[in-house]
ZAMARGU-4260 file (C-alpha; in steps of 0.2 Angstrom, whole numbers, plus 5000, padded with zeros to 4 digits):
<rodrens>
0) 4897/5005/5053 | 4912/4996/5059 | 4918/4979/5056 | 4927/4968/5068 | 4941/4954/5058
5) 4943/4941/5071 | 4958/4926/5065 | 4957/4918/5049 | 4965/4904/5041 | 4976/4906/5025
10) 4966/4906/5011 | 4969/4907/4995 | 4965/4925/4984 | 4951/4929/4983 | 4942/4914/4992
15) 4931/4912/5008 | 4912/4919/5006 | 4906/4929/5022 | 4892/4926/5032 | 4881/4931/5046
20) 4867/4928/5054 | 4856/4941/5063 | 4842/4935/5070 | 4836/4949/5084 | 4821/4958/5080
25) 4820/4974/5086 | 4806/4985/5089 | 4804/5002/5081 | 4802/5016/5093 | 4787/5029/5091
30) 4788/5040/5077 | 4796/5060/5084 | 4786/5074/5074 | 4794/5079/5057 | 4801/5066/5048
35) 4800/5046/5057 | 4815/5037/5064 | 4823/5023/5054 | 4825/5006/5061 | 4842/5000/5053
40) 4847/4983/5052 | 4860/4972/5042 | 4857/4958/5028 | 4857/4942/5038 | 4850/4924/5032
45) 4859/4911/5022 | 4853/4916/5008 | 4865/4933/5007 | 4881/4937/5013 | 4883/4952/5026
50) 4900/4954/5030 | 4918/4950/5029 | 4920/4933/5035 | 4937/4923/5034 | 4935/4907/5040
55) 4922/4894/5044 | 4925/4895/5063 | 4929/4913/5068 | 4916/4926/5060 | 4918/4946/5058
60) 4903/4955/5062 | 4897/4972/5055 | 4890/4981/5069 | 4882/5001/5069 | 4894/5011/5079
65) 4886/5026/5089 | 4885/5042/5079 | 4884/5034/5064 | 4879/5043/5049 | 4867/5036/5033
70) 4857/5045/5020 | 4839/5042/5021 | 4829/5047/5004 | 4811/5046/5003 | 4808/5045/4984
75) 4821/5057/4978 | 4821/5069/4994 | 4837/5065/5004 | 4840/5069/5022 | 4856/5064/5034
80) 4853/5053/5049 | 4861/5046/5064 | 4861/5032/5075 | 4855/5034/5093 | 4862/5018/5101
85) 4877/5021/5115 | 4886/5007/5109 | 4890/4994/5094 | 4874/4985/5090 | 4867/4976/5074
90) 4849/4985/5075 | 4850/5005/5077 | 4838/5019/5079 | 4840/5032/5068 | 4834/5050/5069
95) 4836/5065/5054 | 4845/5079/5062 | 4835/5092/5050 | 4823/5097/5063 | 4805/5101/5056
100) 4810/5094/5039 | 4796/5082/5032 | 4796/5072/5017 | 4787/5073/5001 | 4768/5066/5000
105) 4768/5051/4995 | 4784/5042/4996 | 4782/5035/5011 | 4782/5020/5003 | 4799/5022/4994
110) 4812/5024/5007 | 4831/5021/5002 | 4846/5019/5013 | 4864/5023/5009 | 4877/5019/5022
115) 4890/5028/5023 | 4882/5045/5022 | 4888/5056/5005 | 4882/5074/5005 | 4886/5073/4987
120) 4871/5057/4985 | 4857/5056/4976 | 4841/5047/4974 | 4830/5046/4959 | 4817/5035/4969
125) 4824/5021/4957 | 4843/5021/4962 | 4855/5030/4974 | 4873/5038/4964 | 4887/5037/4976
130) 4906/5036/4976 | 4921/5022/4981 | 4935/5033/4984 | 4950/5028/4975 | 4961/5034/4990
135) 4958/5024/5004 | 4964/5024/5020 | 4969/5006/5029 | 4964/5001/5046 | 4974/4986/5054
140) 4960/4970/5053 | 4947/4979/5047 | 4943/4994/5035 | 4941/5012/5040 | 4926/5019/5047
145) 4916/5026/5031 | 4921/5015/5016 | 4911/5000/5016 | 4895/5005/5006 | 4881/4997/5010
150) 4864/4999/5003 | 4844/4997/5008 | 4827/5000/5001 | 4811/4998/5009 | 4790/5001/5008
155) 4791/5005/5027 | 4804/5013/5039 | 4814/4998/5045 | 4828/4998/5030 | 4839/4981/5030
160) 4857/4988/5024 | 4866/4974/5011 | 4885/4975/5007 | 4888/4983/4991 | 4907/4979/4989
165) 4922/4967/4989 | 4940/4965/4990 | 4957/4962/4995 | 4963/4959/5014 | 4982/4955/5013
170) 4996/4956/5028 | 5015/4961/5023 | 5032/4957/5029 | 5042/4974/5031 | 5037/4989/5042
175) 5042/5002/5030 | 5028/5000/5017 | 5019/5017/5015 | 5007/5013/5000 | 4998/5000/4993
180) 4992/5002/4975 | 4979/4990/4970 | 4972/4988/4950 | 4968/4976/4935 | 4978/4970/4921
185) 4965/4976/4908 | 4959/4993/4914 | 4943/4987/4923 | 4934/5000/4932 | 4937/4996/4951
190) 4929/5013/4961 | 4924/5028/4958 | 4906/5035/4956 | 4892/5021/4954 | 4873/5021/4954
195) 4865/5008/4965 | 4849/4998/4965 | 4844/4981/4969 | 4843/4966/4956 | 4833/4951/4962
200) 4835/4956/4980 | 4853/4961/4979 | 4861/4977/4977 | 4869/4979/4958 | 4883/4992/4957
205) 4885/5002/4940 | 4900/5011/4938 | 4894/5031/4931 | 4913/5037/4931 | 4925/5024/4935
210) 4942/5023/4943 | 4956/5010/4937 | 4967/5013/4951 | 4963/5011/4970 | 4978/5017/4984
215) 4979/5011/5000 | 4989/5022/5014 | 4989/5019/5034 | 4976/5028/5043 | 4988/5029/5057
220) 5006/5032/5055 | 5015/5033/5041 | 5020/5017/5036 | 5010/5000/5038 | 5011/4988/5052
225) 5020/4971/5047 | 5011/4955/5050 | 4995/4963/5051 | 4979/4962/5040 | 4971/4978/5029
230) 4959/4977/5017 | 4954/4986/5001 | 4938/4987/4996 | 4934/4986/4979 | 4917/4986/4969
235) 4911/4967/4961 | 4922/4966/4945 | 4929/4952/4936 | 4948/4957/4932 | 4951/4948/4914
240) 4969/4948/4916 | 4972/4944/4932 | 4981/4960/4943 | 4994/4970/4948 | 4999/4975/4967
245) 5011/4991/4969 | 5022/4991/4988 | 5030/5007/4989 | 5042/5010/5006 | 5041/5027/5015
250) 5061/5028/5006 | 5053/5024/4988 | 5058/5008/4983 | 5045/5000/4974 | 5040/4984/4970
255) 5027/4976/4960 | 5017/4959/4959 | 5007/4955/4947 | 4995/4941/4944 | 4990/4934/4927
260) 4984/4914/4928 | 4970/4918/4926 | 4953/4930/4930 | 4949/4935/4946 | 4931/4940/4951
265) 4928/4950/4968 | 4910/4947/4973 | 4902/4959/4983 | 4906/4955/5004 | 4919/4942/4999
270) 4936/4947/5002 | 4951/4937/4996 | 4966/4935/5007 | 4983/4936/5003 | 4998/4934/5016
275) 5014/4940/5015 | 5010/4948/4999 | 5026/4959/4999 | 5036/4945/4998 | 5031/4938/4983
280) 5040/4951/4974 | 5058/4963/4974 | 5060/4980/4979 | 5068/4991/4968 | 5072/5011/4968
285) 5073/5024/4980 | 5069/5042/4982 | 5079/5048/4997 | 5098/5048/5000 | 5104/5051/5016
290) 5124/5056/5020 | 5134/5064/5033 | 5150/5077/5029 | 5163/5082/5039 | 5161/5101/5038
295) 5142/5099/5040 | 5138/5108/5024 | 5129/5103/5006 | 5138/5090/4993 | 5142/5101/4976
300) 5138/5085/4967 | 5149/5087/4951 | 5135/5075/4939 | 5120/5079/4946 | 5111/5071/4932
305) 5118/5054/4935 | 5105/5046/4944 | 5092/5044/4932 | 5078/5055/4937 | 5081/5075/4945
310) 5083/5079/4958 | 5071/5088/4967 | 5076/5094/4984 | 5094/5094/4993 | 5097/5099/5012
315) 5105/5097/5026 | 5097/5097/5043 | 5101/5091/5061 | 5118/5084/5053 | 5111/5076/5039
320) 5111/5078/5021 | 5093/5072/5011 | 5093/5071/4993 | 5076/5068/4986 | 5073/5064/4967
325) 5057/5066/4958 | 5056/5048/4954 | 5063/5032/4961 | 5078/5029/4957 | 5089/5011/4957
330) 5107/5018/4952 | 5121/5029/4959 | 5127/5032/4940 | 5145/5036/4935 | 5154/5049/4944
335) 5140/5052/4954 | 5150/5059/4970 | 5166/5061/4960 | 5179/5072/4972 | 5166/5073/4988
340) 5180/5072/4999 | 5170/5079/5016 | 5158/5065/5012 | 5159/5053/5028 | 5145/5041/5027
345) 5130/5038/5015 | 5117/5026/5019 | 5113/5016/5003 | 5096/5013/5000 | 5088/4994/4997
350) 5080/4996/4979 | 5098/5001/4975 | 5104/4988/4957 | 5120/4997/4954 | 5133/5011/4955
355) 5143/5016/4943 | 5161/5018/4937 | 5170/5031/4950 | 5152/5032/4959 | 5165/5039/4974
360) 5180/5043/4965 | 5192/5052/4979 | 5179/5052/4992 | 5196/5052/5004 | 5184/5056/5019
365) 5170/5042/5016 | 5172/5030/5030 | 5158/5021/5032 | 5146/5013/5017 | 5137/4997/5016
370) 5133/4988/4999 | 5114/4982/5002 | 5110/4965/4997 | 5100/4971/4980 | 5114/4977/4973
375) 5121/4967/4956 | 5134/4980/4949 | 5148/4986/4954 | 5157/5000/4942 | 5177/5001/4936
380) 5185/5009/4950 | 5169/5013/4959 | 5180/5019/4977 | 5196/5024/4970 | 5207/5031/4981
385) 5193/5032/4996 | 5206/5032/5009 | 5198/5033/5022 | 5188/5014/5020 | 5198/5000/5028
390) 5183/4986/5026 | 5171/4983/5016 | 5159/4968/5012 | 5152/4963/4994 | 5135/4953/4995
395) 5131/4939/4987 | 5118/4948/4976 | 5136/4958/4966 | 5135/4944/4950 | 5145/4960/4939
400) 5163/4968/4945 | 5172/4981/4939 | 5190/4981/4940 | 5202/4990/4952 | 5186/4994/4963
405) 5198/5000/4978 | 5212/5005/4972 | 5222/5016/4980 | 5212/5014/4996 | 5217/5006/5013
410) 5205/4991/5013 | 5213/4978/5020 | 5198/4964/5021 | 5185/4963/5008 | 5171/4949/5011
415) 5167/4943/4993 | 5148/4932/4991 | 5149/4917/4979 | 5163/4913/4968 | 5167/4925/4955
420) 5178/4924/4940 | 5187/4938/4934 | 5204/4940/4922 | 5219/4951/4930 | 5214/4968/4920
425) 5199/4969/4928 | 5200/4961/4945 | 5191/4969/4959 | 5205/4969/4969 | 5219/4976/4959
430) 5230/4991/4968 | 5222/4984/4986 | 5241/4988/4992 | 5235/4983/5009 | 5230/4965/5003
435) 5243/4950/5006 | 5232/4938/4995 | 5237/4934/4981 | 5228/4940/4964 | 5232/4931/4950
440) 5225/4928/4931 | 5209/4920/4931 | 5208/4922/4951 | 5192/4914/4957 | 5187/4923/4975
445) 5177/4911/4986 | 5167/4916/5000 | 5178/4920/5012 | 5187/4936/5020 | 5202/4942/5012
</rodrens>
């Protein structure tokens, strides 16, 4: 089954019920020998909701996609069928492909449907077990084939399938995102394995074994498309204490938003929507490095340790070096490249807060290094004596300077952010012997290049 999510308007989380209307009657084909073929519709009506609707004006429909699979259970006796129509329709045929199979006397009026089809289901003629993954893959405008559960139960063999699960559809600003993690504040059980039944004609999910954590990851790619919707699909919950959202690039950095003012309660084919929701928070941390070197060989790190979590890999491939740390990191710590001296370029990560006092102490071959914008902290004497940089630009994010950051080196502009107050001892640009500005006690630098 497949869903189409047409244009929306900006609604608030979690609002905008979805509706649908299905009004086509179809008539069931004659019964094949062996086990009878299954008319399969959706919920329609008014008086339920069928599928992921944004909007008052433009609608998504869920549609049966050809081959698609459902579990058929007369009684507690389970077979797998498959739709027989050659394109997207809201009624399919169905047909079991166990050739000769028949069901069990007498529940023939006690036939379950469980869409999408789980080898590991199972009926008790009562209620059908299941499972929401807690890894789910996204799909731009929509979700993936094989996630949205729906469920049925009949006295003949035309089975109306109802929406079992809810969620969150939200879009993001940056291309880089490679994860999504999606939970409540309080533990609440969000997927997992659930048993099924209907409760005054609409299906009631309990949870059996439950997941508190649900990961969202692109279906195609790796990373997720900027300025497009996905969804997550969650199972009816109320989340006491609000909940937490987890952006994590393909680099590592990671940042968090998390929602507390007040409970939020996902109702079953109601999906809340949520646009730019990256941006509502800050990246921090990163789990790659990427430099260059003059000789084209590994860095002998002298403080290996430095960065706050271990490193797990280092190479150098196709003339570049790749440190990879076990953990995000948002520091380059003190005398972290200490006397690299064939170090000619290291691209600095966003996520990164700080580096440290003589971070690149003697790096006389780094040439090239940009400061991004979440930087905060700069250490004493972070580039002393890195010869080989004549430039360099502070953002406006740098609130904390060391002193003496480029001494000794052959910068002869430095673009500094807002003003920023320093005393003599420990001014940022102390022993810049290439420098014709004055620095004096108490120097204020304003925003301009030097």
């Amino acid at each position: 089954m497949k869903t189409r999510m047409l244009a929306c308007l900006a609604l608030a989380l979690v609002l905008g019920a979805c509706q649908k209307e299905s009004k086509k009657n179809a008539t069931l084909p004659e019964e094949s020998a062996g086990l009878p073929e299954i008319l399969a519709e959706v919920e329609s009506g008014q008086e339920s909701r069928s599928t992921v609707a944004f909007d008052e004006h433009r609608v998504g429909t869920i549609l049966w996609t050809p081959y698609d699979e459902i579990n058929v259970f007369f009684g507690s006796e389970g077979f797998r069928y498959v739709s027989q129509n050659s394109q997207n329709a809201a009624n399919a045929v169905f047909r079991s492909t166990d050739e000769g199979a028949e069901m069990a006397e007498g529940e023939a009026d006690n036939i379950w449907g469980l869409y999408p089809y789980d080898r590991d289901a199972v009926c008790d003629g009562a209620s059908v077990t299941t499972t929401l993954p807690g890894a789910q893959r996204g799909v731009p405008e929509t979700f993936d084939d094989d996630l949205f559960i729906t469920l049925a139960h009949s006295t003949t063999n035309t089975l109306k399938f109802f929406n079992v699960c809810g969620g969150v559809r939200f879009s993001l600003t940056r291309s880089d995102i490679a994860s999504v993690t999606f939970k409540g504040n309080n533990g609440e059980d969000i997927a997992g394995d659930i048993s099924l039944t209907f409760v005054d004609g609409a299906p009631k999910a309990t949870v059996v074994n439950g997941l508190q954590e649900i990961t969202l990851t692109p279906r195609y790619g790796r990373t997720f498309e900027k300025d497009v919707n996905y969804c997550i699909v969650v199972l009816p919950v109320t989340l006491s204490g609000g909940f937490t959202i987890t952006f994590t690039t393909e680099n590592g950095t990671v940042a968090e938003f998390e929602y507390t003012d007040k409970p939020i309660t996902i109702k079953r084919s109601t999906f809340g929507r949520k646009a730019d929701f990256d941006s509502y928070s800050t990246f921090v941390g990163f789990k790659t490095l990427h430099y260059t070197t003059s000789d084209g060989q590994l860095l002998n790190l002298p403080y290996p340790d430095s960065f706050g979590a271990a490193i797990e890999s280092h190479t150098y491939e196709n003339g570049v070096g790749t440190i990879t740390f076990e953990a995000p990191v948002n520091a380059i710590g003190d005398n972290a490249f200490s006397g690299c001296n064939t170090l000619t370029s290291i691209d600095l990560p966003e996520g990164l807060t700080s580096i440290g006092e003589s971070a690149f102490y003697y790096c006389t071959g780094l040439t090239s290094l940009t400061i991004p914008s979440t930087v905060t902290s700069l250490g004493y004497r972070a580039f002393y004596y890195c010869t080989g940089l004549t430039s360099m630009y502070i953002p406006d994010s740098v609130t904390s300077f060391g002193g003496n950051l480029f001494q000794g080196t052959n910068v002869t502009s430095v673009s500094l952010g807002p003003v920023v107050e320093t005393q003599t001892m420990n001014s940022p640009l102390n022993g810049c012997q290439n420098l014709s500005w004055p620095r004096l006690p108490g120097t204020h630098f304003p925003a301009v290049t030097i």
